[in-house]
N, C-alpha and C positions, 0 to 999 in steps of 0.2 A: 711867209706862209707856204709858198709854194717849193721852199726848202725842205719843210719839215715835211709835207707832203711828199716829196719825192722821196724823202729818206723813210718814210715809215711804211711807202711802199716798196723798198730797197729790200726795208726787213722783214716784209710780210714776204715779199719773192724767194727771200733767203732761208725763210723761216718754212714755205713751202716745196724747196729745192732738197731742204735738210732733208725733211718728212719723205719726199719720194724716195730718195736715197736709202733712207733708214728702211723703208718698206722694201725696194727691191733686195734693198740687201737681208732681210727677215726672211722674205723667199727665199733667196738661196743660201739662209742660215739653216733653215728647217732642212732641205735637202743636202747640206753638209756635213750635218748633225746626225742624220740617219746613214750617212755612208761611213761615219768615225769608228777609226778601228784601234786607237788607243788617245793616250794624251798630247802629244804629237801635233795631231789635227784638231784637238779641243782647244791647246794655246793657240793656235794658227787662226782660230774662228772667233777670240776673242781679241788678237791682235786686229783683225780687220775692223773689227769693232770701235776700238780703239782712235785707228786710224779715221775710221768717218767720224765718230766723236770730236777730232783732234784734240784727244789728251795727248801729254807725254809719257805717260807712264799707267801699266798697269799690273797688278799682280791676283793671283788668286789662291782662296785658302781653304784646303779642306781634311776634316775631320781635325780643324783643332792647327792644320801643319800648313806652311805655303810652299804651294811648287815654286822651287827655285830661288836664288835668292831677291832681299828684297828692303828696300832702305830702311837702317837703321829706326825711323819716324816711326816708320812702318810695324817694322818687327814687334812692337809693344801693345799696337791697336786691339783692342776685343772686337770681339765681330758684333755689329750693330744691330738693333732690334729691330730698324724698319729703314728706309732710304736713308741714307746719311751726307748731308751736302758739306759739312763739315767734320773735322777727328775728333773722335768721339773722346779721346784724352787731349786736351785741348792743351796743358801744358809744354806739349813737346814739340819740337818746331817742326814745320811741315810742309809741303807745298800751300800755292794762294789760292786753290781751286782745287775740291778733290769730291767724289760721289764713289759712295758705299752703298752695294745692294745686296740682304742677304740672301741665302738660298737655303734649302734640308741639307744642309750637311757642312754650309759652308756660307764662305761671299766672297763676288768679287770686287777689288775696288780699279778706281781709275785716278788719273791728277794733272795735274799740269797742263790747262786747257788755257788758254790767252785769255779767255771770257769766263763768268761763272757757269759751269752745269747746267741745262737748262731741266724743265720736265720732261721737252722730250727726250732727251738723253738718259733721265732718270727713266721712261717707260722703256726705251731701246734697252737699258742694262737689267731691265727687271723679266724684259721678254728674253735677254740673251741668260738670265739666270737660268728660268724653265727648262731653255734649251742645254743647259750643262745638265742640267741634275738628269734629263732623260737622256740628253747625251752618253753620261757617268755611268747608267743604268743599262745602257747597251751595250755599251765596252763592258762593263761588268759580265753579262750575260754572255758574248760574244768567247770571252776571256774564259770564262766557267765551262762554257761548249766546247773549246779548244784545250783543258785543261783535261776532260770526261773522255773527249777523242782521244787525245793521247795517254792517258791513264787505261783506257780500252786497249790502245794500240801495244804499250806495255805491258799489259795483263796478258792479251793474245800473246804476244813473243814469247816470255815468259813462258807459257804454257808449254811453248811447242818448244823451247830449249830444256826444261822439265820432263817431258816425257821423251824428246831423245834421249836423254841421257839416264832414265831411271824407266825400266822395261816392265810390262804389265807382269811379266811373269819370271820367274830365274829356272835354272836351269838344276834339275837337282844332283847333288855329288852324291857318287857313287856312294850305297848301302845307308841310303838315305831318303824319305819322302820329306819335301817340302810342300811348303804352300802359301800363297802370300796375298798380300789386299794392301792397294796402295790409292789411295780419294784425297789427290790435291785439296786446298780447300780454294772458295771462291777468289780469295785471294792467293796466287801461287807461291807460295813457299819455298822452303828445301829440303824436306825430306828427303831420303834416298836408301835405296837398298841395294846392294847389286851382292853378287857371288861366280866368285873365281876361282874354279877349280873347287878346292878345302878350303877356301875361305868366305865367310857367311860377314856385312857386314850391313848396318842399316845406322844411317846419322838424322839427323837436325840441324838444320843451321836457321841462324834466330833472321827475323826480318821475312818480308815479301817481296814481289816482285822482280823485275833484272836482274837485282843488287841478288837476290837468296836464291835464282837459279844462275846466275854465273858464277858464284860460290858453290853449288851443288856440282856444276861442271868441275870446275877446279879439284875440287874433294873426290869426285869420280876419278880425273885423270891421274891427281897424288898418289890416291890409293894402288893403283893399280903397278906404278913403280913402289910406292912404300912396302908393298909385301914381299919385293926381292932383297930388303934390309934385316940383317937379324933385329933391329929396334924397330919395330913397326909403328908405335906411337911417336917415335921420337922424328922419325924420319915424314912423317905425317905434320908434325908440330913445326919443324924446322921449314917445312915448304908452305904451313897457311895461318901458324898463329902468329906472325906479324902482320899480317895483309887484314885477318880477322880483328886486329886487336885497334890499327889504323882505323879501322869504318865501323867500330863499336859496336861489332856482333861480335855473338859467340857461336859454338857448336857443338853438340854433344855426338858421341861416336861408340856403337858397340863395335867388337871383331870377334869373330868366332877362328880359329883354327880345327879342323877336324881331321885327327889322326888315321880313321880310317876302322878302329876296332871299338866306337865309342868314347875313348878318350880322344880329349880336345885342350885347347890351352885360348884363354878369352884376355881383354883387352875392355874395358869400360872406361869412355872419358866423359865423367858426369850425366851418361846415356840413364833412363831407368831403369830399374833392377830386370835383369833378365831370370828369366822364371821358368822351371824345371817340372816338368808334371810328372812322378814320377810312376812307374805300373802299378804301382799299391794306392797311387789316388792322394800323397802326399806332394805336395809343390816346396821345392825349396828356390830360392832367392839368389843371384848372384849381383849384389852391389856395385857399385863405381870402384873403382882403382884409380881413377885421376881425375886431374881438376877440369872442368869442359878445355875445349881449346878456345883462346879468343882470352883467357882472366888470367893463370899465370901460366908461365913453361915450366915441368920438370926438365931434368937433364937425361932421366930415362924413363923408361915407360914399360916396365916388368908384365909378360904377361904370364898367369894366373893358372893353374892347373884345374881339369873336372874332370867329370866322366857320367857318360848318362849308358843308361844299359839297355837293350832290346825293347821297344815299347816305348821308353821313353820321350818326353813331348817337351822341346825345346822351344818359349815364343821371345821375341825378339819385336818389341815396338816403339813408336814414339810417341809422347807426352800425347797427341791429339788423341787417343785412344783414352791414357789416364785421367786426362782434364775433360772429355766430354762434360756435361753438365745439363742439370735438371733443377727445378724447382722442386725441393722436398717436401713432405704433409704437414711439416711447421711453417711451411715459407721460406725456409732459408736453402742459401746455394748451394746443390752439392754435386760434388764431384765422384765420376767413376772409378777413381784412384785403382792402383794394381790390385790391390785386396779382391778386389770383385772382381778382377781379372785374373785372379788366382783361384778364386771359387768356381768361375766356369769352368778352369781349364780340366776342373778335378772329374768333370763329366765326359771330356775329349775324347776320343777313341784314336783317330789320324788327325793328321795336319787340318786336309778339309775338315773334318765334323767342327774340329773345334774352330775353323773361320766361322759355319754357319750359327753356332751356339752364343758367339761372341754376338754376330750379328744379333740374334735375334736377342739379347740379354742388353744390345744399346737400343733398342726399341723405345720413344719417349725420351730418347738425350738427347742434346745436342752438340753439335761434334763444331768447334770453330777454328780447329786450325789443321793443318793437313794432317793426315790419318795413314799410317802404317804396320802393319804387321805380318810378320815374318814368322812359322809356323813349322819346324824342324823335327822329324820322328827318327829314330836309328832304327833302322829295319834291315840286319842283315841275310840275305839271302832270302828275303821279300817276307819274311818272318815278322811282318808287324804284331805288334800287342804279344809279341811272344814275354815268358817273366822269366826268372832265373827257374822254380820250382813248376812250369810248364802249366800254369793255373791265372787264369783271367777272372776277373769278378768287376761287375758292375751293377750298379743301384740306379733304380731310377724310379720317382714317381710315377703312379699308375694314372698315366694319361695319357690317351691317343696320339697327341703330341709329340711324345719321346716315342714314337713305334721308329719314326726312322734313325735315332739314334741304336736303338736296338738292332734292328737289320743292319746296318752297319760294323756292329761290335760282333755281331754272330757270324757274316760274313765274311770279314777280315781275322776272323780268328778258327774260319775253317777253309783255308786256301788251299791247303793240300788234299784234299778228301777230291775224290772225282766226281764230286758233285753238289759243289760249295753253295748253291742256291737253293738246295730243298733244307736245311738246316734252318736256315733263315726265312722261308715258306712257313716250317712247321712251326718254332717260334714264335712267327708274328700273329699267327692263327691264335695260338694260347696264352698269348699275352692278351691279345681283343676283346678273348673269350672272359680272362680276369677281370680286367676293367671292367668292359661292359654289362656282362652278366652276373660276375661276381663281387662287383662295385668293392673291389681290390683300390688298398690306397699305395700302397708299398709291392715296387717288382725286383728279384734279385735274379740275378746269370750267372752262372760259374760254369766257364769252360775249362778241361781238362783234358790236356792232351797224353796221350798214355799210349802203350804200346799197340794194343788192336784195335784203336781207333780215339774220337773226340768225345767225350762223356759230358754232356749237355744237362744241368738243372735247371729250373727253374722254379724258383718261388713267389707264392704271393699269399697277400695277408685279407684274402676274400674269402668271400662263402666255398666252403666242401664241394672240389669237384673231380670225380677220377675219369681222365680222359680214356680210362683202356676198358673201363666197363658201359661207358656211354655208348647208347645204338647209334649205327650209319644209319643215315638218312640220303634221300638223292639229292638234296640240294638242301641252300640256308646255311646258317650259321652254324658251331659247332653245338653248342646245346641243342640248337634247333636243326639238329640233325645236317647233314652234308658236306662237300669232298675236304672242308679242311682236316676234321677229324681223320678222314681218311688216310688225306698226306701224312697228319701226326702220326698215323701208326704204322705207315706202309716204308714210310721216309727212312725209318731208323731203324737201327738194327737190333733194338732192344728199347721196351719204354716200362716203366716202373714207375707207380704211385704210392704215398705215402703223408697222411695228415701228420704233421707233427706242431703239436699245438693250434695255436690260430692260424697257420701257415701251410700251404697246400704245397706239396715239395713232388715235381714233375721230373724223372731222370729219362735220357733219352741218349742211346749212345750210338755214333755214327761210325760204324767200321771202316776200316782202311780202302777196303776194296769196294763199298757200296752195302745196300742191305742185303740180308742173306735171306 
């Protein structure tokens, strides 16, 4: 009696000894658990586990897979609905002692203990469950923070390797206005423009991040020896379309040559069409000539003959321009495509005007990949908007809105007169006048440049009005009397009216030397 008595306080001592153990050790599981910074230290916390248990063996399984390997017996087990004291496929042979306990995502089991599993070893594995699965969840989260940090810290670099090497603005070649707009997207890309001397070139390279600005580096520094090659394509392709073809990008690439007298000789490798506005307001196209870099090699790379004449508006852009996108009045996706970027151009007067026109014509798109455009006029001897037959003509709706289009196309098309800003003074006055008071829907402008001076029209399709019989007034509007009317008469050196049909047709001509 006193045998059994001594033994069953043996195992209430032992069974008490376990329990503190388990406990102290559950403390310093939970703060183990919160300091885990991957799996590493999650096996570590469950080997200790283990060890107070004394199992021999444990393994654990999650989402379906176990870390590491694990016996044969094992490998076949399904994961158990609720504690499991013994293998849930009981045919296969196993150890004499084993506990399964599931968890969200997973379980783990233990085996080989000298004695069977007790409960409390069953509540120690169910407490050490909790502790993985929030464990799992921290490392997760920890892992995702670290993954955001460095995806940041890539993003920034990226940035600032990007805009060294691709400059907000280029520098224009002689007997030529540029003008350019470059808007990385939130993701940094590889656009790139640059211009060397006579040569204009603007590319894409496919991909974000590092990997598509140290490709836009590379493509920069190629270029800049490729142009001292009579193959400029080829000399280009032999330095990046295997490295491109390697890491499963591609790149598309315009090249402009400019001769100096308007003719040029171009280069397209699957770049989009480059587009010609031409002084009559017609836009012609210059298609690809090669395959992108990055898909296959030619052996040459032929470039292309053109030629653009006085006035003329060369733009040069990449896809984020054409691919912009909006939700159309059916619902369905649609894209800015070049068409509509041919449509604006047809209202361009310089390089600027037609930045701002573009801009304001992607108003309600949205732009998701980086955005370039390159904006080329031939103006020689500062002769912009000059045409072969010395005759300008622009159309524009009669609305406030286009007034600074107008001023623009009056003022650049009277540079040489000594006094290019009252042209454009009187102008805008009469145009205001159309609109407003003549609720004109249609404005037309024809300059003409002629031997004793700039012969200025304008028409519009408003109510009857003759500026040269209208009273001065000291102040107000033109109808409503004051100094514009004024400028209008005082400015020019001859002004003539004439209704012809629905159309009020204003001539106004500005001598060489100023008014007389």
């Amino acid at each position: 009696m006193t045998e059994a008595l001594d033994q069953a306080l043996e195992s209430t001592l032992a069974a008490l000894a376990d329990s503190y153990d388990q406990l102290v050790f559950l403390q310093q599981a939970v703060d183990r658990a919160l300091k885990a910074t991957g799996m590493p230290d999650l096996l570590n916390l469950i080997t200790d586990a283990q060890n107070l248990m004394g199992a021999g063996g444990f393994a654990l399984s999650l989402a379906g897979r176990w870390v590491g390997a694990v016996p044969s017996w094992l490998d076949a087990q399904p994961r158990p609905d609720t504690h499991a004291f013994e293998l849930p496929v009981r045919h296969l042979p196993g150890p004499a002692s084993f506990l399964g306990v599931p968890f969200t995502g997973g379980w783990v089991a233990f085996w080989d203990k000298h004695s069977p599993f007790s409960a409390g070893d069953a509540r120690l594995a169910q407490t050490l469950s909790d502790l993985i699965v929030s464990t799992l969840e921290a490392i997760d989260a920890r892992e995702q923070r670290f993954r955001q940090e460095m995806e940041e810290h890539d993003r920034a670099l990226a940035s600032r390797i990007w805009r060294h090497l691709v400059p907000a603005t280029l520098p224009e070649p002689f007997g030529y206005r540029l003008s350019t707009r470059s808007e990385p997207a939130s993701q940094v890309g590889g656009d790139f423009h640059i211009a060397l001397g006579p040569w204009i070139m603007v590319g894409d390279v496919s991909g974000k991040g590092i990997a598509a600005a140290l490709f836009t580096g590379m493509f920069v520094s190629s270029l800049r020896l490729a142009i001292q090659h009579e193959d400029v394509g080829a000399a280009v392709a032999q330095a990046l379309h295997a490295q491109l073809e390697d890491a499963g990008m591609l790149a598309t690439l315009a090249v402009i040559y400019l001769e100096g007298n308007g003719a040029f000789r171009y280069l397209s490798m699957g770049h989009p069409p480059i587009l010609i506005r031409r002084a009559d307001g017609t836009v012609d196209s210059l298609r690809a000539t090669a395959p992108p870099l990055g898909t296959f090699q030619l052996e040459r790379y032929p470039m292309l003959p053109g030629r653009i004449e006085p006035g003329d508006l060369m733009c040069l852009y990449s896809d984020g321009l054409s691919e912009a996108q909006r939700t159309g009045r059916n619902g369905e996706l649609e894209l800015f495509e070049y068409e509509r970027i041919a449509q604006v151009l047809t209202r361009a007067l310089t390089p600027a005007h037609g930045l701002e026109l573009l801009q304001e014509a992607m108003t309600g798109w949205t732009v998701d990949d980086d955005l370039t455009v390159v904006l080329l006029q031939y103006a020689p001897e500062g002769k912009v908007n000059r045409v072969r037959n010395n005759t300008l003509k622009l159309r524009l709706p009669a609305d406030t809105a286009e007034l600074a289009a107008l001023g623009v196309f009056v003022r650049d098309g009277c540079q040489r007169l000594p006094e290019p800003g009252l042209p454009e003074v009187a102008l805008t006055e009469l145009a205001v006048n159309a609109i407003v008071h003549g609720h004109a829907s249609h404005l037309q402008l024809t300059l003409h440049d002629q031997d004793d001076g700039i012969l200025i029209t304008l028409e519009d399709d408003g109510a009857p009005f003759d500026p040269t019989l209208a009273p001065e007034q000291a102040a107000g509007e033109l109808r409503e009397g004051g100094y514009g009317l004024l400028i209008v008469r005082r400015s020019a050196s001859r002004i003539t009216y004439t209704r012809r049909g629905a159309w009020n047709c204003t001539e106004l001509l500005y001598a060489n030397g100023g008014p007389s």
